[in-house]
Structures are given as structure tokens and as C-alpha cells.
C-alpha positions in Angstrom: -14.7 -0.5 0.0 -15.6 2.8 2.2 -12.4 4.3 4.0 -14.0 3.9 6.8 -14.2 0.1 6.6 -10.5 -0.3 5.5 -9.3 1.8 7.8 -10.7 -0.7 10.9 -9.5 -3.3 9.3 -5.6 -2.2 8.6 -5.7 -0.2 11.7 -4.8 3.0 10.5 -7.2 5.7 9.9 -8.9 7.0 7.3 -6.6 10.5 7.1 -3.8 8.0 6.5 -5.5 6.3 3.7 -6.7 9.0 2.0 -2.6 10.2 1.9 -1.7 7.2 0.7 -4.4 7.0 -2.1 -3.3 10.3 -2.9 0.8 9.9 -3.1 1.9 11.4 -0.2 6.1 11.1 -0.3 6.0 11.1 3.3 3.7 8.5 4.0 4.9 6.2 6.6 6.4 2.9 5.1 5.7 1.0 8.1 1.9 1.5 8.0 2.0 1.4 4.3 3.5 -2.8 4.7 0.7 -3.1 6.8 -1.9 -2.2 4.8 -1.1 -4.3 2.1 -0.5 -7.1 4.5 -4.1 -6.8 6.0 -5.3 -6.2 3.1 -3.8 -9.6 1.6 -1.6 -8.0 -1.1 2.1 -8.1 -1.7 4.9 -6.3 -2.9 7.5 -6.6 -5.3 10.9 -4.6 -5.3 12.9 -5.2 -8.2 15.5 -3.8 -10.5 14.2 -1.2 -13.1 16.0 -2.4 -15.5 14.7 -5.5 -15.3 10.8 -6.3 -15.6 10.1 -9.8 -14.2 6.6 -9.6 -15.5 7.9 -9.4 -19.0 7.9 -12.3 -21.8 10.7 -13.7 -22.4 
């Protein structure tokens, strides 16, 4: 998907994006949430110590 397109449809634009492809440590968490959220992703917090994706 083109920046462009993305950024219309999280409603944030593409400068934004491109930051927060590249890493930036200050992105905005706010906007950040809402990218994932428009884009129909999630995110997980946990523990480092402990890797709920793991076997067990």
C-alpha cells in the first residue's frame, strides 16, 4: 500500500508515516494506536521476560 493511500485512511499524513516506518523515538503514541486501529491490527504489551507466543 502507497503512503499516500494509508495515510487517508488512518488520518495522519504521510510525513507521519514515513517517521514511524523509520523508528522515530518521538513519534506520537496517540496517532501511532490509531494507525494500527484503522489499520485492523493490534497490540500486545507484555512482560519481557515472558514470551506468550512461546511453546510451552
Amino acid at each position: 500500500m502507497r503512503q499516500e493511500t494509508a495515510a487517508g485512511m488512518t488520518g495522519v499524513g504521510t510525513k507521519f508515516l514515513s517517521q514511524l516506518e523509520n523508528g522515530k523515538e518521538t513519534a506520537e503514541l496517540g496517532k501511532a494506536l490509531q494507525v494500527l486501529h484503522k489499520m485492523g491490527l493490534e497490540l500486545y504489551v507484555f512482560p519481557r521476560n515472558a514470551n506468550p507466543f512461546k511453546e510451552r
